[in-house]
C-alpha positions as a Markdown table, in Angstrom:
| # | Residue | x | y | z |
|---|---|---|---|---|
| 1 | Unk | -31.4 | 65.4 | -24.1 |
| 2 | Unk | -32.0 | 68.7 | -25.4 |
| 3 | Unk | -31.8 | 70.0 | -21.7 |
| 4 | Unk | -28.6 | 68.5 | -21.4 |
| 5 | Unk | -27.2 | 70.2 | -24.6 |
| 6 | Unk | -27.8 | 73.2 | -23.5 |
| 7 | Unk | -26.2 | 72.9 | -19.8 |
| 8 | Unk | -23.1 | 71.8 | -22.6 |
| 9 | Unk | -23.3 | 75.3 | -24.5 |
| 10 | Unk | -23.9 | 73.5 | -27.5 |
| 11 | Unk | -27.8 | 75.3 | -28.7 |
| 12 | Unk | -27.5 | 78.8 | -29.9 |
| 13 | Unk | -30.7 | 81.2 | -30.5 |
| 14 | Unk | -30.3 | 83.8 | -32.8 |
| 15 | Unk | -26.3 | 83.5 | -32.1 |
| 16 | Unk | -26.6 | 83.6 | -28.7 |
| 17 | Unk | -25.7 | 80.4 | -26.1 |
| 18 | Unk | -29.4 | 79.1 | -24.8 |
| 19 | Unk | -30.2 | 77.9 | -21.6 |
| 20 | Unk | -32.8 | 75.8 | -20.8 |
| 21 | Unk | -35.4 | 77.5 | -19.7 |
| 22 | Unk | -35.0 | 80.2 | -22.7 |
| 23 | Unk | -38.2 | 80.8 | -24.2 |
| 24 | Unk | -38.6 | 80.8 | -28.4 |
| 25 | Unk | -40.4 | 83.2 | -30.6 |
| 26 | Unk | -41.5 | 82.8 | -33.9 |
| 27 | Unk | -38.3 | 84.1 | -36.7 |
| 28 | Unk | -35.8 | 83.1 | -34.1 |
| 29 | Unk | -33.0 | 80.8 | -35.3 |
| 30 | Unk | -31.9 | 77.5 | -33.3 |
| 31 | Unk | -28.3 | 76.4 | -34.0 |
| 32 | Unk | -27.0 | 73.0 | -33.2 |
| 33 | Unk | -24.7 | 70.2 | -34.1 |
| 34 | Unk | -26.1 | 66.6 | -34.5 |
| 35 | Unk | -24.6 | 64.1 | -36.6 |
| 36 | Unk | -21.7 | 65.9 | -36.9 |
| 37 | Unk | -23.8 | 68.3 | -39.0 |
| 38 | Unk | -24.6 | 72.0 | -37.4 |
| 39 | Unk | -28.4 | 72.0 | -37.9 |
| 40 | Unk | -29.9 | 75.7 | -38.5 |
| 41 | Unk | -34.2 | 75.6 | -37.6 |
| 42 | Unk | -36.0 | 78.6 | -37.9 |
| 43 | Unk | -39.4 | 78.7 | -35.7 |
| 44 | Unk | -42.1 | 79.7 | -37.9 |
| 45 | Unk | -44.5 | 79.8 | -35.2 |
| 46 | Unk | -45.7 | 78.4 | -32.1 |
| 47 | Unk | -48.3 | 75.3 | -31.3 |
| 48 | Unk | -50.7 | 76.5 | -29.1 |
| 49 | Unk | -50.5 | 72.8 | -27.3 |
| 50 | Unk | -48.1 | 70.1 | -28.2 |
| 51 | Unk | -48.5 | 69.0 | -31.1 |
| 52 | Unk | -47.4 | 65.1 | -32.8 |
| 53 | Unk | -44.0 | 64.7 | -34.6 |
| 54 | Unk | -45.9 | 64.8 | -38.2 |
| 55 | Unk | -47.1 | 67.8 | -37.3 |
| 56 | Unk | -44.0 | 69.9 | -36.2 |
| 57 | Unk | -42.5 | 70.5 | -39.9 |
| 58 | Unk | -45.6 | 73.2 | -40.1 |
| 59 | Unk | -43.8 | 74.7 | -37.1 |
| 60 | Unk | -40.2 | 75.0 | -38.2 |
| 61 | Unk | -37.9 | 75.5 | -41.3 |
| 62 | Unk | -34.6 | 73.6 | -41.7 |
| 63 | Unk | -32.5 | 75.8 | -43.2 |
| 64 | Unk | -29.2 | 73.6 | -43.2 |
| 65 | Unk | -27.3 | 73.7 | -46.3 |
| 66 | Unk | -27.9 | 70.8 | -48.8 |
| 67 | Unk | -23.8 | 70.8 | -49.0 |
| 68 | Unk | -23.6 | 69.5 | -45.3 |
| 69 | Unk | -25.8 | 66.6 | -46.3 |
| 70 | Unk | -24.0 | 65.6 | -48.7 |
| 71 | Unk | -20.7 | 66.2 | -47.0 |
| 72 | Unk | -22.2 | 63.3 | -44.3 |
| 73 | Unk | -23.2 | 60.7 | -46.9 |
| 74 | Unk | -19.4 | 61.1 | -48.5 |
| 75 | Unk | -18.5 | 60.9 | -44.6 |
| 76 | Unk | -20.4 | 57.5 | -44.4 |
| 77 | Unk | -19.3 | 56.5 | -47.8 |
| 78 | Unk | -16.0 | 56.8 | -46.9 |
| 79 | Unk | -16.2 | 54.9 | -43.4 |
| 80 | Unk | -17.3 | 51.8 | -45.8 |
| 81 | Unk | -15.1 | 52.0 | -48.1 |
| 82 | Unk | -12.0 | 52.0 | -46.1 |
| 83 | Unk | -13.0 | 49.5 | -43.8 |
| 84 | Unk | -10.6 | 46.8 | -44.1 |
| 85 | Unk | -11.8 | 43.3 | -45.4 |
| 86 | Unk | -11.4 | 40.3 | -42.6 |
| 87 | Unk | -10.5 | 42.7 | -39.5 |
| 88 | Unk | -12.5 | 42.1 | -37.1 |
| 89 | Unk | -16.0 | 40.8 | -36.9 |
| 90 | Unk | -18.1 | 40.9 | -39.6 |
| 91 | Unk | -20.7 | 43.4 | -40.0 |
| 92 | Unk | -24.5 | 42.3 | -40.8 |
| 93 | Unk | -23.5 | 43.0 | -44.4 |
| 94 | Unk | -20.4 | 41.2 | -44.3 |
| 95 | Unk | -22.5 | 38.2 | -42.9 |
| 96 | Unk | -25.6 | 38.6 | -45.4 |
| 97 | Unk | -22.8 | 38.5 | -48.4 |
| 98 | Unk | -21.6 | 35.0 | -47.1 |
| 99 | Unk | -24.7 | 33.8 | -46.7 |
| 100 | Unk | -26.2 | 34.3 | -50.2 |
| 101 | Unk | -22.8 | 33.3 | -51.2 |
| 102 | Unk | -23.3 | 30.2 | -49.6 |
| 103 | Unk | -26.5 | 29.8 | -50.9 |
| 104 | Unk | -25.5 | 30.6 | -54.4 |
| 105 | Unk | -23.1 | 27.1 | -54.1 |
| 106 | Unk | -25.4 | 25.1 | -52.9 |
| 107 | Unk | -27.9 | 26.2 | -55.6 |
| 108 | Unk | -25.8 | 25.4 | -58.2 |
| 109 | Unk | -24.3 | 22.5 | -56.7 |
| 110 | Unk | -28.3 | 21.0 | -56.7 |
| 111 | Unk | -28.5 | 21.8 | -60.4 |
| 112 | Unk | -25.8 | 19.9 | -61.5 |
């Protein structure tokens, strides 16, 4: 994947278009969009192996704004909110709703 984003132009390191085979120091900067957020990683150093996915956050710091964040949950809020009602099919949630809905009939149907 990453090999394909940068055959796309779309990684930068230290402000400059990356290819594929461009090798990273330590203090260099890595610039990319994802989620419709543009990520900023700063390499801190490198592994002298490969190293597990726990393991690579001693490696790197994110250094993306909290704002953009936050500007992608009120993205995803959004979405939800003007999603209209009975279009379509119904989501998981749509379907979950109905269903305790249903069940909250029947339950008090049985207590009566």
């Amino acid at each position: 994947m990453v090999t394909e984003a940068c055959k796309k132009n779309h990684i930068t390191v230290n402000g400059q278009v990356a290819k594929p085979s461009k090798e990273v120091f330590p203090t260099d900067k890595i610039t990319f969009r994802k989620d419709q957020i543009t990520q900023i990683i700063t390499v801190l150093d490198i592994p002298e192996s490969r190293v597990g996915a726990k393991l690579v956050d001693i490696y790197r710091k994110n250094e993306t704004p909290a704002e953009t964040y936050a500007h992608l949950e009120l993205l995803k809020l959004s979405k939800e909110h003007y999603r209209k009602g009975g279009t379509g099919r119904p989501t998981k949630k749509d379907r979950r709703d109905i269903d305790e809905y249903g069940n909250d009939i029947i339950d008090e149907e049985e207590t009566e």
